[in-house]
Every structure is written in structure tokens, then in C-alpha cells.
C-alpha positions in Angstrom: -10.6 8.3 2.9 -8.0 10.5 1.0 -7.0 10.6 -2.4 -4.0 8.6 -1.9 -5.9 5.8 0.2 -8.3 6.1 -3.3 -4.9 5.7 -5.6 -3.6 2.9 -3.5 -6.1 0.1 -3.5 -5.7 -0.4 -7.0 -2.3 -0.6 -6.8 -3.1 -3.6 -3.9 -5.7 -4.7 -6.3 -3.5 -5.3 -9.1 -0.6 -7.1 -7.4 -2.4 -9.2 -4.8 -5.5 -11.4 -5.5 -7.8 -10.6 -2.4 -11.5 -10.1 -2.6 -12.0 -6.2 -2.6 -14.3 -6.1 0.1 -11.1 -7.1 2.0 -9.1 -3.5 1.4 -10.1 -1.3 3.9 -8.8 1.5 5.4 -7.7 -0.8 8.8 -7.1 -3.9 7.1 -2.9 -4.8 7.7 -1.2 -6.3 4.4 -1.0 -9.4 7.4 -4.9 -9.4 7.1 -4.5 -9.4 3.5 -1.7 -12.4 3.7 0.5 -10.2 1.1 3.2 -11.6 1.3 7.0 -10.0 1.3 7.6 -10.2 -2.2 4.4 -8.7 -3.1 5.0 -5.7 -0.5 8.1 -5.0 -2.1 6.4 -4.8 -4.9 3.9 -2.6 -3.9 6.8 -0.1 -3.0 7.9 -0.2 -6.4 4.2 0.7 -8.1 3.7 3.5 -5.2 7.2 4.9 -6.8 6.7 4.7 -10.1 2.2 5.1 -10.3 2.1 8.1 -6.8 5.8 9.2 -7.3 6.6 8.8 -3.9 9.5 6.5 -2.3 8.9 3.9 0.5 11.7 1.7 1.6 11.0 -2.0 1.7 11.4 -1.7 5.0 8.4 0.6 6.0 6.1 -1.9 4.6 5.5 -4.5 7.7 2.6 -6.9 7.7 1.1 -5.0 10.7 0.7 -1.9 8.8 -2.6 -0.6 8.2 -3.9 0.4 4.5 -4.9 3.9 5.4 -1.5 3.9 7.6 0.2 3.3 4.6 -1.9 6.4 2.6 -0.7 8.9 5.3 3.4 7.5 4.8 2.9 7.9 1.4 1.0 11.8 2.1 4.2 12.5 4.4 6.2 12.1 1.9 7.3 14.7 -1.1 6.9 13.2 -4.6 9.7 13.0 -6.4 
């Protein structure tokens, strides 16, 4: 997987208590049961820990984890 995918899970890690075994590349934050809270906050850490802006909005439960990595890749860092 990619750097970012590498950067993220700890992010997911920190916010969201879910056996780690669980975050895998095709695993959807709806597999994980994150909730909408936490993905908000996830967009928040990916800002301020990958410098990279996500809108609330981008983060849907059907959205895979290594889905998420390549958003975040597509995007310049601030």
C-alpha cells in the first residue's frame, strides 16, 4: 500500500477503537462502524498530521480505506 495508506491507519487507530486486524486497505469506515463524528474527525487529523484537506463530506461510510489514501494522494498539501 502507499505511504499515505501507511500514515493513515494510525490516524484511524487513534480516533476509533477497532481491532487492527480490521483496517485494511478495502475495509469501508461502515465496516469499521466509525461513526459520523469520528469521520469528521478523522478529516481534521488528515489536515492537521498529512496536511491535506478533505471536506466532511468526502468521507461516506462506503468509502474504502485505501480509497481514502488515493483522495488524500490527489490532493496538494497545504
Amino acid at each position: 500500500m502507499t505511504a499515505t495508506y501507511e500514515q493513515l491507519v494510525p490516524i484511524l487507530t487513534t480516533l476509533h477503537d477497532a481491532p487492527t486486524d480490521h483496517f485494511r486497505p478495502e475495509a469501508t469506515c461502515a465496516d469499521l462502524a466509525v461513526d459520523s463524528l469520528t469521520m469528521v474527525e478523522i478529516s481534521i487529523h488528515i489536515e492537521r498530521h498529512l496536511g491535506v484537506t478533505v471536506e466532511d463530506g468526502e468521507l461516506v461510510p462506503g468509502l474504502t480505506l485505501g480509497a481514502t489514501a488515493e483522495l488524500i494522494d490527489a490532493r496538494p498539501a497545504a
